[in-house]
C-alpha positions in Angstrom: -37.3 4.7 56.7 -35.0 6.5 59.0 -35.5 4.4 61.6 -35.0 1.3 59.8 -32.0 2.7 58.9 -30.9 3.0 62.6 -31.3 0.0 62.9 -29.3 -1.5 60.3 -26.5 1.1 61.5 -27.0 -0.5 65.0 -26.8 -3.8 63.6 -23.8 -2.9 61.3 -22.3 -1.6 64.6 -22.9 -4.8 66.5 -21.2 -6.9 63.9 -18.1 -4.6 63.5 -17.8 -5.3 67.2 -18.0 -8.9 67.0 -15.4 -8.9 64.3 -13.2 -6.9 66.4 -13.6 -9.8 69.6 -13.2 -12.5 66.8 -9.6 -10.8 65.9 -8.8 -10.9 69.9 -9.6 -14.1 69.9 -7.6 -15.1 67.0 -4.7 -13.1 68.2 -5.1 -15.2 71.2 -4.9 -18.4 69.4 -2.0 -16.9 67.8 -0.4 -16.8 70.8 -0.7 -20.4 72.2 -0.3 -22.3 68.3 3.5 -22.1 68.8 3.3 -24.0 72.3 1.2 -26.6 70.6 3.2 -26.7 67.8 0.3 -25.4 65.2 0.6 -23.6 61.8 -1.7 -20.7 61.6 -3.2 -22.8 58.6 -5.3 -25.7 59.7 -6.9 -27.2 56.6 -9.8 -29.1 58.5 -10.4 -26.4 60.8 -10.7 -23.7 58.0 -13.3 -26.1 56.4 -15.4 -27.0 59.9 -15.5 -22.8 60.3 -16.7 -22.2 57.0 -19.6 -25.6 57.4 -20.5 -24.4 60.8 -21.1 -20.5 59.3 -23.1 -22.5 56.3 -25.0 -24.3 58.5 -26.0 -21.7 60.8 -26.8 -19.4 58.1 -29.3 -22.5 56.0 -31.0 -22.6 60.0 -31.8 -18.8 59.8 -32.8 -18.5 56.0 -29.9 -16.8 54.8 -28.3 -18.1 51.8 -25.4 -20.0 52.5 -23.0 -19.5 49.4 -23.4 -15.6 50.5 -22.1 -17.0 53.9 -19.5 -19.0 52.6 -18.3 -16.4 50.6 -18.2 -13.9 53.6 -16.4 -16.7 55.7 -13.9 -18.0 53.6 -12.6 -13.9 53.6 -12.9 -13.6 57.4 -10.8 -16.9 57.9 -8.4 -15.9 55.5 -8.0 -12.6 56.7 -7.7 -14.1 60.6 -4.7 -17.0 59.0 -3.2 -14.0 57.1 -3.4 -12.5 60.9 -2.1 -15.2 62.7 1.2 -15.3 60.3 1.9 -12.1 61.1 1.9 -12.9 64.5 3.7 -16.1 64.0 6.5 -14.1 62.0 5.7 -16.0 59.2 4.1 -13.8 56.2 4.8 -14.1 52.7 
């Protein structure tokens, strides 16, 4: 059991790292949306993110309401992120 556990604190580990690249790259997206004239809300981008998370997540047997659920709080945390940058929060 406790190396199973390692595991799953490696793993843990690995995502909280990719989280952290995703929030680089969304402060770097922040950056460039003024130049192109972009909100930090894109409707039919927030919806292709969440589909593509969905649809990755049916290919690999997870269950993808769990997914979409998870996703919908990462791109809403990364918009909420992106206003901040923007100067724009609520």
């Amino acid at each position: 059991m406790a190396a199973l556990r390692a595991e799953i604190d490696a793993l843990d580990a690995q995502i909280v790292t990719l989280l952290a690249d995703r929030a680089r790259l969304i402060d770097r997206a922040a950056q460039l949306k003024p130049g192109e004239g972009l909100p930090a809300r894109i409707e039919a981008r927030v919806e292709e993110v969440v589909r593509n998370a969905m649809r990755e997540a049916e290919a690999r047997g997870l269950d993808p309401a769990l997914i979409e659920t998870i996703w919908r709080l990462i791109v809403e945390w990364s918009i909420a992120r992106e206003e901040r940058v923007l100067g724009k929060e609520d």
